[in-house]
NUVEX-37440 format. One record per residue (C-alpha): residue number from 0; residue in three letters; chain; x, y, z. Coordinates in steps of 0.02 Angstrom, whole numbers. Example, Ala and Ser with C-alpha at 12.3 -4.5 7.8 and 13.67 -1.06 7.14 Angstrom:
     i    aa   ch     east    north       up
     0   ala    A      615     -225      390
     1   ser    A      684      -53      357
END
This chain:
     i    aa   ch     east    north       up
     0   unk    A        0        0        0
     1   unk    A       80      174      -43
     2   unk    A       63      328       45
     3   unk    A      -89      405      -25
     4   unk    A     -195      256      -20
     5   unk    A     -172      238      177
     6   unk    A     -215      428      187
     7   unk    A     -346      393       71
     8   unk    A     -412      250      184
     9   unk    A     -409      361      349
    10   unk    A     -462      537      290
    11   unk    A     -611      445      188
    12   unk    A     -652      356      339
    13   unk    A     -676      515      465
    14   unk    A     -787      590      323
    15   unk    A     -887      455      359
    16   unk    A     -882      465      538
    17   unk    A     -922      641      513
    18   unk    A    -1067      620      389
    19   unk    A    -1152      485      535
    20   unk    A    -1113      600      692
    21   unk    A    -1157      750      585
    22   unk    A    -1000      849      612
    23   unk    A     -949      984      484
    24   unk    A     -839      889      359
    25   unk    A     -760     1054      347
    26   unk    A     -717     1058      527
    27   unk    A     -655      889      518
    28   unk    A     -538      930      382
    29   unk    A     -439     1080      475
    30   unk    A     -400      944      614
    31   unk    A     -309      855      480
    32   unk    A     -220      998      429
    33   unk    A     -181     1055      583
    34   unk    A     -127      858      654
    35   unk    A        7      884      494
    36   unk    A       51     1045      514
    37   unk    A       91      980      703
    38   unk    A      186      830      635
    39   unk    A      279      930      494
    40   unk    A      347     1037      627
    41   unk    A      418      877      755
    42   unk    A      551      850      616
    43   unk    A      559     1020      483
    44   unk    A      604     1196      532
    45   unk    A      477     1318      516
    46   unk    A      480     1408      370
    47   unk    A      489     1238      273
    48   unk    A      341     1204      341
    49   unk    A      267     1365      285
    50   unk    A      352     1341      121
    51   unk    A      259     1188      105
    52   unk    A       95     1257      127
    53   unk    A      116     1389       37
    54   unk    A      157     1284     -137
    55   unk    A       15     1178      -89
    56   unk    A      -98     1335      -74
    57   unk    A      -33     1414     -232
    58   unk    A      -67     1259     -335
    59   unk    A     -219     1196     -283
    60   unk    A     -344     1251     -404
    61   unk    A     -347     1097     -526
    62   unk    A     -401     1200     -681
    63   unk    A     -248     1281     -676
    64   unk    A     -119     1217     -838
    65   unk    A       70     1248     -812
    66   unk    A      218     1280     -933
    67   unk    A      270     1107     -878
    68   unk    A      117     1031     -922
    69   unk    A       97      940    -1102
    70   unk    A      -90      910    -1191
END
């Protein structure tokens, strides 16, 4: 199993758990963020850690093309 699919595994399981206790998904979602922003910052200085948010920020919108990117 790779990475993704055990993140997969977990984050679609609390959205379930959320959807059955009715908890914001939203809400539920920020505690992930913040449990890896926590984590992140056990083992990485800083302002990798903000570095790292920030590129994730700055390319989230997936309708977005880049240079990089061939048809």
């Amino acid at each position: 199993m790779q990475a993704f699919e055990i993140a997969q595994k977990h984050f679609d399981a609390a959205m379930g758990d959320a959807r059955n206790m009715s908890v914001d998904p939203d809400a539920v979602a920020r505690q992930f963020l913040s449990l890896v922003v926590r984590k992140y910052l056990e083992t990485r200085p800083v302002n990798d850690v903000q570095s790292e948010l920030r590129f994730v920020a700055e390319n989230c919108d997936p309708d977005t093309d880049y240079i990089f990117m061939r048809p």
